[in-house]
Every structure is written in structure tokens, then in C-alpha cells.
C-alpha positions as CSV (number, residue, x, y, z in Angstrom):
1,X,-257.3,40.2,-119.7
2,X,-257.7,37.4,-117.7
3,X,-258.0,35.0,-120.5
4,X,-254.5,35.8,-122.0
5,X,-252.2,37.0,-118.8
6,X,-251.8,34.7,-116.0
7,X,-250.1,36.8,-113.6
8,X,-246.1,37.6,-112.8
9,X,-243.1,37.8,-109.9
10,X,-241.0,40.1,-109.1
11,X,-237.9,38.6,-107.1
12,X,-235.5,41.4,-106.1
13,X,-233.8,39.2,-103.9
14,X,-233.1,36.3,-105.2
15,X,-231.9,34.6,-102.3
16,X,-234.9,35.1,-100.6
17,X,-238.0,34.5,-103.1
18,X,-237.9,31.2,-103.5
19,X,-241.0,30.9,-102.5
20,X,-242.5,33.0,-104.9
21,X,-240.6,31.3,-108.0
22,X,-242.7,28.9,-109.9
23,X,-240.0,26.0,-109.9
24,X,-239.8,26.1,-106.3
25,X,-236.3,24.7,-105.1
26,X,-234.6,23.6,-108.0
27,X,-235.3,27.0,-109.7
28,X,-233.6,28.6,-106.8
29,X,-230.5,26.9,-107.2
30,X,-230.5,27.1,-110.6
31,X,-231.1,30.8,-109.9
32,X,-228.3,31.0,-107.7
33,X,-225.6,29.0,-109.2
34,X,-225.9,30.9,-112.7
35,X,-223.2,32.8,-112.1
36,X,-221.3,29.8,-111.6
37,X,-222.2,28.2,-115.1
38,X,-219.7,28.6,-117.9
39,X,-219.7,30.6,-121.2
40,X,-220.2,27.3,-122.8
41,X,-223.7,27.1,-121.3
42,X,-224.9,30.6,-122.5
43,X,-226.5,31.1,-125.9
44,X,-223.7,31.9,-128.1
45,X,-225.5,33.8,-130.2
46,X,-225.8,36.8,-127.9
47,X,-222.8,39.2,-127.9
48,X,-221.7,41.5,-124.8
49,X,-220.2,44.8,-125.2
50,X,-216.9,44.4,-125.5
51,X,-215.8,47.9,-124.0
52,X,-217.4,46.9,-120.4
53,X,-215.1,46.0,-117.2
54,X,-215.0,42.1,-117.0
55,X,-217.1,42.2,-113.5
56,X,-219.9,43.5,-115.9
57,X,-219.5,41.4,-118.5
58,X,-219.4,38.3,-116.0
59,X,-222.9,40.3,-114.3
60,X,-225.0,40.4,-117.8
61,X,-223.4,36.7,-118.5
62,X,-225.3,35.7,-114.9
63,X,-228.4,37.7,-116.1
64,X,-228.4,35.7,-119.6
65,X,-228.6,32.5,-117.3
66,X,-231.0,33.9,-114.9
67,X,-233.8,35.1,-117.1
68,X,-233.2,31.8,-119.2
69,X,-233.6,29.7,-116.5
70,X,-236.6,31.8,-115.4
71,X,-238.6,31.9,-118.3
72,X,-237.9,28.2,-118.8
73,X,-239.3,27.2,-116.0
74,X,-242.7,29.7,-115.9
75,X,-243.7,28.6,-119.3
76,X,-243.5,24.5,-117.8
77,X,-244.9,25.4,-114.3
78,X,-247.8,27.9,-115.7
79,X,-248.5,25.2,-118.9
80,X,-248.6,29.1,-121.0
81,X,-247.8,29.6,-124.5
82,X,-245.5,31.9,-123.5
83,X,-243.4,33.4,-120.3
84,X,-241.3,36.9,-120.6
85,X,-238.3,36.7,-118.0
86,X,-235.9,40.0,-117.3
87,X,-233.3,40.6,-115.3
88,X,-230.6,43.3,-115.3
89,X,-229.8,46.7,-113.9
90,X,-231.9,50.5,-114.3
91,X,-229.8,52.9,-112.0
92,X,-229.2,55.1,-111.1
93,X,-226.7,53.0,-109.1
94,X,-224.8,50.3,-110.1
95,X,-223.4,47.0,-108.3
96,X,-220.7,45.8,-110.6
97,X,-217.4,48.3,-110.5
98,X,-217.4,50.0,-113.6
99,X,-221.0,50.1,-114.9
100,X,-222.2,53.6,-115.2
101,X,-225.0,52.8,-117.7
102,X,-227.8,50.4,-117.5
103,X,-228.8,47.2,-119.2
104,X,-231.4,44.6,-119.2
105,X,-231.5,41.0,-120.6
106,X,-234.8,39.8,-122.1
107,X,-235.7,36.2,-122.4
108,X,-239.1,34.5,-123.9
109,X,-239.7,30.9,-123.7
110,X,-242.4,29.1,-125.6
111,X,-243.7,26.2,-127.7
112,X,-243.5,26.1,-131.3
113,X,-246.5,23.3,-131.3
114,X,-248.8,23.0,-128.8
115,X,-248.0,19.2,-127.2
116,X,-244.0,20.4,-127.9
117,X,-241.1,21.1,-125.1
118,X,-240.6,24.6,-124.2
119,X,-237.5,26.4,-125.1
120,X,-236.3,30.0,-125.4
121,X,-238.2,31.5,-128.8
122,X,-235.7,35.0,-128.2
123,X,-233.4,36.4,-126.1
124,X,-231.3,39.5,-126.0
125,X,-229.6,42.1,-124.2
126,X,-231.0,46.0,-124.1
127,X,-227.9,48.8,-123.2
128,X,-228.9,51.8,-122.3
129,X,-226.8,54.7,-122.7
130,X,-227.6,56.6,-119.0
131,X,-228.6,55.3,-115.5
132,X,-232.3,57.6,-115.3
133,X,-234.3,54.8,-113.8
134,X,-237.7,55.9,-115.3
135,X,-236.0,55.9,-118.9
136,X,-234.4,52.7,-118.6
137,X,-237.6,51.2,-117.5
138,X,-239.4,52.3,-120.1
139,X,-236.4,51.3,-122.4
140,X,-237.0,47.7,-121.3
141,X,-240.7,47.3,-121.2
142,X,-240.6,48.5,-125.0
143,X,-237.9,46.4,-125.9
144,X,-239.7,43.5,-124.5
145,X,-242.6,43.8,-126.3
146,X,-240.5,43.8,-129.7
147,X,-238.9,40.5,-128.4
148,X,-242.2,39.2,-128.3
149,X,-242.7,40.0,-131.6
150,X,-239.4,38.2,-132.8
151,X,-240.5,35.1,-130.2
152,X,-244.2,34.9,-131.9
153,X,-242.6,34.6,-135.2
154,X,-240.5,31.8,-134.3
155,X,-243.6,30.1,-132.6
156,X,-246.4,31.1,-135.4
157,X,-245.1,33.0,-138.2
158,X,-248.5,33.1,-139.8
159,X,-250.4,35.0,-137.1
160,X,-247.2,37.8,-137.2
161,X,-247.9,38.2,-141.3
162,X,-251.5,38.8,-140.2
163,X,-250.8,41.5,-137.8
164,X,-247.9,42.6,-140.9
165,X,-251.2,42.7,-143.5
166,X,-253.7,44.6,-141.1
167,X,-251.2,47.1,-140.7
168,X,-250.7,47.5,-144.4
169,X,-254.5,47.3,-144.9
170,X,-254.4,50.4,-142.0
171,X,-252.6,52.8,-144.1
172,X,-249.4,52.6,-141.8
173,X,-245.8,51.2,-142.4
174,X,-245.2,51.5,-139.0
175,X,-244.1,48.9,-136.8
176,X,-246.3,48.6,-133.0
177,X,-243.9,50.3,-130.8
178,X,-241.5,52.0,-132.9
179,X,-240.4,55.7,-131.4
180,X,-239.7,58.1,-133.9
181,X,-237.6,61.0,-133.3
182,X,-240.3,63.3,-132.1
183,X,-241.6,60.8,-130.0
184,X,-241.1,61.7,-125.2
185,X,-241.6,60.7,-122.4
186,X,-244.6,61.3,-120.4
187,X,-243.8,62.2,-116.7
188,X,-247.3,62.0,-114.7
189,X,-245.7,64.6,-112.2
190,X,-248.4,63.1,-109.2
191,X,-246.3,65.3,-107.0
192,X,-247.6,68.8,-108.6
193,X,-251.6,67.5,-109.3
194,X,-252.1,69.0,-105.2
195,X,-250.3,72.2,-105.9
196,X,-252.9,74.9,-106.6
197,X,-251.0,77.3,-108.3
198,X,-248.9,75.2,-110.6
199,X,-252.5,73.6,-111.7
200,X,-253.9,77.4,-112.6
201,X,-251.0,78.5,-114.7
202,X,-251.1,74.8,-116.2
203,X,-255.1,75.1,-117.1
204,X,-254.4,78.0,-118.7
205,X,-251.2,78.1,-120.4
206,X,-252.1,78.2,-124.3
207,X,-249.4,75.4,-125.2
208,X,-250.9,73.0,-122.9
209,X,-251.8,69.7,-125.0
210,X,-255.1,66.9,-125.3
211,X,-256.0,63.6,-125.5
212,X,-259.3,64.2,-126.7
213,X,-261.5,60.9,-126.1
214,X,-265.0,60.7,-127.2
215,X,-267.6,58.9,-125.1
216,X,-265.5,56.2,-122.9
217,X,-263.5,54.4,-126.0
218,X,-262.7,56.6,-128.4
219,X,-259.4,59.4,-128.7
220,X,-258.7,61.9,-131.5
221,X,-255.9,60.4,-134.2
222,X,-253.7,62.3,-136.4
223,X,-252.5,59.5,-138.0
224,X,-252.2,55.8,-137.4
225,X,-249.4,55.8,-135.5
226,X,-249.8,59.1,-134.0
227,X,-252.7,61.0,-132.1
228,X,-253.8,64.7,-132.4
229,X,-252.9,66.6,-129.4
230,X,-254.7,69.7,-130.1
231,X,-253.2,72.8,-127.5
232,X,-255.0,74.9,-126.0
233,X,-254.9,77.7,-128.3
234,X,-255.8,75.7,-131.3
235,X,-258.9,74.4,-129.2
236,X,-260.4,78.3,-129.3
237,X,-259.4,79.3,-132.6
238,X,-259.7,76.4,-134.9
239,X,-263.2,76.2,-136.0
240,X,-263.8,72.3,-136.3
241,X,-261.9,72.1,-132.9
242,X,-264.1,74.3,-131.0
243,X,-267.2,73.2,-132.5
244,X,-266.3,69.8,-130.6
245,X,-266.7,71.6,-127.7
246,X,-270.3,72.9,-127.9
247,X,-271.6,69.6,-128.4
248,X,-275.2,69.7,-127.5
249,X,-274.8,73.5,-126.4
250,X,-272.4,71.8,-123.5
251,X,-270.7,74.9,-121.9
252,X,-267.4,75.3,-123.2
253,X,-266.0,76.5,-119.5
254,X,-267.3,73.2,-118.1
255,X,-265.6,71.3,-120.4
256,X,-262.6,72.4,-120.1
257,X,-263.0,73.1,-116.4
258,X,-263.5,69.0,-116.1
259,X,-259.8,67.9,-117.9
260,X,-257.8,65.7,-116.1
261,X,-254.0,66.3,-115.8
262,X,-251.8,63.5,-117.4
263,X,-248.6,65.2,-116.7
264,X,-245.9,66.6,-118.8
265,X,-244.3,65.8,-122.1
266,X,-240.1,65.9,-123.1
267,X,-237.7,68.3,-121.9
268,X,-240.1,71.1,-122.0
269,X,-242.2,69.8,-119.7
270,X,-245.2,70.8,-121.4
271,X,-248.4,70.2,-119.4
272,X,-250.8,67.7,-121.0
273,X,-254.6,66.8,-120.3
274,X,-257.2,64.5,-121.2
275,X,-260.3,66.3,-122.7
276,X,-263.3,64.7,-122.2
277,X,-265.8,64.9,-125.0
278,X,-269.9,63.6,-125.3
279,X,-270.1,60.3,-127.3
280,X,-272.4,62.3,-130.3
281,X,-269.4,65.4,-130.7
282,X,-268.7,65.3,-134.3
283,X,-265.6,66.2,-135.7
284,X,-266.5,68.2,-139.2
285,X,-263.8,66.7,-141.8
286,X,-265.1,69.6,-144.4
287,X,-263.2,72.1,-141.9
288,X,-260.9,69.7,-140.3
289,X,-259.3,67.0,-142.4
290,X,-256.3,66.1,-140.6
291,X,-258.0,64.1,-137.2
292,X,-260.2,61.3,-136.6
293,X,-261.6,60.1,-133.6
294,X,-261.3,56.1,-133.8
295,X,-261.4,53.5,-131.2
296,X,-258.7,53.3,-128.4
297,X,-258.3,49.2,-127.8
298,X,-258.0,48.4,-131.6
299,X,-256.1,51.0,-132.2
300,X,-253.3,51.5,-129.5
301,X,-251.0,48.6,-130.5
302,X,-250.1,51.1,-133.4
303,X,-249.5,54.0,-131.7
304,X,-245.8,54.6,-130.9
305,X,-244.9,54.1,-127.6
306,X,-245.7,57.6,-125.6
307,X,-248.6,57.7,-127.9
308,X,-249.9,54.3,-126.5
309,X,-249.3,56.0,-123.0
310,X,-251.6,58.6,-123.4
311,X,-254.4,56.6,-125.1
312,X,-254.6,54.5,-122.6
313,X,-254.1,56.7,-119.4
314,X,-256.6,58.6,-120.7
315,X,-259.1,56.6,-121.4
316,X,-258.5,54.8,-118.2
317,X,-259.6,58.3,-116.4
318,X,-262.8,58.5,-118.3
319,X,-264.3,55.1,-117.4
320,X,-262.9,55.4,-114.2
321,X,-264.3,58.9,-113.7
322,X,-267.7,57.3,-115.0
323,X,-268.2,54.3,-113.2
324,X,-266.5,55.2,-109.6
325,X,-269.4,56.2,-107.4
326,X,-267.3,58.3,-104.4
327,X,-264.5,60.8,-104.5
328,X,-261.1,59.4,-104.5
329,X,-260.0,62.1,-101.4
330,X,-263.0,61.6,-98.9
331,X,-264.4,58.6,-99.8
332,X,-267.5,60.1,-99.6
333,X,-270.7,59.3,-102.5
């Protein structure tokens, strides 16, 4: 990861991170004076709400400035092909009179050519229509990552109808990212992992969902956009599901004693784990035709968003689990 992300800031006080900004001074006062520059120096190709209070509307106008200014000056400090700036407001309060919802403004700077100025590739404001912090946040980070979609086609339009063809070659019309209408939100719930009694009921409730990885790199697909989150109940009664399990003659308690809680999905708050599997399990496709195990790194970018989440977390456990050599309470071997 090293090779392609440099680092970032984050300056919640502006006055006071100078230091931090890459840009030094004159960053700062550009920083700081952006609420003092006129429309005439915003890009007039981004609309604001028009049903917000005008103390809003002058706050995003400062943010437009601010993460233009930002991601300006990153890219030409940090000599990177790109720099991601954001700036804007998740909740659940609000500093301007009259905003009730949140907002973020996105800004990516880049060069076209390499040897070329840097200017801003994309930009544009994300509204959210509530002030949950969590859900804004992930709001933004997703919209971000589309934005850098839109910037990489202004800077290389080649490499995005490569990434357009693999995914057509895949099988999938999907775009990376997109949520569909079934997709939640995964909330890890770190404050109920210590609570022995809410852990029982959760091991054993037959709704309860999995990430099913086998070996350290590779999780259970239903699709390519979408993985199989096999419950409980399915994992003792379907055949091709509970074969998995036996792998080797592996006891089937240990296995499922040894999941991992990831947290809970949507509004139902339906526990979810991360099933850990031998690297030789063999999903039988005569029985089961409807999952796949492929490779998690290849394959995430395509997964919707939550999807992506669980992937990843999950995976993260199972290397982490593998190569950490004392217990994460003690500290003992």
C-alpha cells in the first residue's frame, strides 16, 4: 500500500494545524480567508441547495474553497498523481443556524500529463438527508471514491474503460461501489463483544449470518457484486454448506466455536460472523450452484459497499488471528 498511498491530515481546527498542512503558511491563509473569497472565485459549475438558510449556503461556499485550496496544494507539495480533499459537516450537531442535515464537499486535484500543472479533476457536494454521524461518514467516504472515479477519467480515460471491460468480462454491470436497495450498514457493536450473554444468544441464534473465508484470501460469493452470507440454519441443513464444515473430519463444534463477531447488519440488527474455513474445503457446485469462493483483494472493488466491509474485515481477522503470536487481552504468548 505503500507504493500508491502517501499518507493524509486531518485538521479539525483549522486555525491551529498549520503545521500539519502541506503548504505551510500560505495554505493557512488561504485556508482561512476562504470564506472571505467571492462567488466569482468558486467553480460555477457546482450548485448549492437552494432551500438552505443563507449562513449555510455561505458555510458549504467556504468548504468548496477550502477543500479546493487543500487538494491543490497536496497534490504540488506531495508531487502525487492525485490528492482527495473534504471538508463539510456529519452531525449530529450543526454550526451554521439552520442546518439540520449534513453535507460534505469533495475535491480531487490531479495532472492530466505527467510534467503538466495540477488542477481540480472533480469536485462536488454530498447532502445527506439526516445528522447520524456514522451514516454520513460512510455517506462521504463512498461518495469519494465515485469522485475518484469521475477524476481518473478526466486524468486517463483509457485506464477507466479498462476497469469498464474487466467488469463486463466479470459477468457484472455493476458499478464498484454502487448500494442497492438491500444493501446496510454494518455496526461492529465493540461495546457488546465483552458481554457474555449477549455473545451466547448471538452464537446461537439460527438467523445469525457469515463471511465464510477459505484459507487467509479467499470469502464465499454469491454473485459479483454480492457475497453469500449463509445463516446459521442454512449452515446445518444445507448439504453442500455443511460438508464445508467437515473438511478434513474438522469438528464441526470447533469450527463454529472459533467465529469471530463482525457485528450487526440494518435495522434488525442481525448478528454477523466471520467463519473461518481450511484452505482445501471444497464447495460441491453439483449440490450447491449458487456460491463460489474467489479471492478477496481482486475481488472487493466489486462488491457493493457493505459487501466490501465484510470482505475485508473479515479477512483482516483471519491473517491477523494467524500471524499474531500473543493474546490481544493479556499480552501473554
Amino acid at each position: 500500500s505503500s507504493k500508491v498511498f502517501f499518507g493524509s491530515t486531518i485538521a479539525y481546527n483549522t486555525k491551529k494545524s498549520g503545521p500539519l498542512l502541506c503548504g505551510g503558511e500560505e495554505l493557512l491563509d488561504q485556508l482561512l480567508n476562504a470564506s472571505n473569497q467571492t462567488d466569482a472565485d468558486l467553480n460555477n459549475d457546482i450548485e448549492i441547495q437552494a432551500d438552505l438558510s443563507e449562513e449555510t449556503k455561505q458555510y458549504i461556499k467556504t468548504k468548496i474553497n477550502w477543500t479546493r485550496d487543500a487538494a491543490l496544494s497536496y497534490c504540488n507539495h506531495m508531487s502525487t498523481d492525485f490528492a482527495i480533499a473534504e471538508g463539510g459537516a456529519t452531525g449530529p450537531t450543526f454550526h451554521p443556524k439552520g442546518m439540520t442535515t449534513g453535507f460534505a464537499v469533495l475535491a480531487v486535484a490531479g495532472r492530466r500529463e505527467k510534467g503538466e500543472s495540477v488542477e481540480i479533476l472533480a469536485q462536488k457536494v454530498v447532502y445527506s438527508s439526516h445528522a447520524d454521524r456514522e451514516g454520513n461518514m460512510r455517506l462521504y467516504a463512498d461518495a469519494a471514491a465515485e469522485l475518484c472515479l469521475e477524476a481518473m477519467a478526466v486524468a486517463n480515460p483509457s485506464a477507466v474503460l479498462e476497469v469498464q471491460t474487466a467488469k463486463s468480462a466479470s459477468g457484472s454491470d455493476i458499478v464498484v461501489g454502487e448500494t442497492t436497495e438491500d444493501d446496510v450498514i454494518l455496526d461492529r457493536s465493540s461495546h457488546l463483544r465483552s458481554d457474555a450473554a449477549v455473545m451466547k444468544d448471538y452464537y446461537q441464534r439460527k438467523d445469525a449470518q457469515h463471511v465464510a473465508l477459505r484459507g487467509t484470501d479467499e470469502v464465499l460469493f454469491a454473485s459479483p457484486n454480492k457475497l453469500a452470507l449463509p445463516t446459521l440454519q442454512s449452515l446445518n441443513e444445507d448439504a453442500a454448506l455443511a460438508a464445508l464444515l467437515e473438511t478434513d473430519g474438522t469438528n464441526v463444534e470447533k469450527v463454529l466455536d472459533n467465529r469471530v463477531f463482525l457485528g450487526r447488519l440494518g435495522t434488525s440488527q442481525t448478528p454477523i460472523f466471520a467463519l473461518f474455513l481450511p484452505a482445501n474445503a471444497n464447495l460441491d457446485s453439483n449440490i450447491n450452484q449458487n456460491s463460489y469462493f474467489d479471492r478477496t483483494r481482486p475481488r472487493a472493488p466489486f462488491l457493493t459497499p457493505t459487501h466490501n466491509e465484510l470482505a475485508l474485515t473479515a479477512t483482516a481477522y483471519v491473517n491477523w488471528q494467524k500471524t499474531h503470536q500473543f493474546c490481544n487481552v493479556s499480552g501473554s504468548p
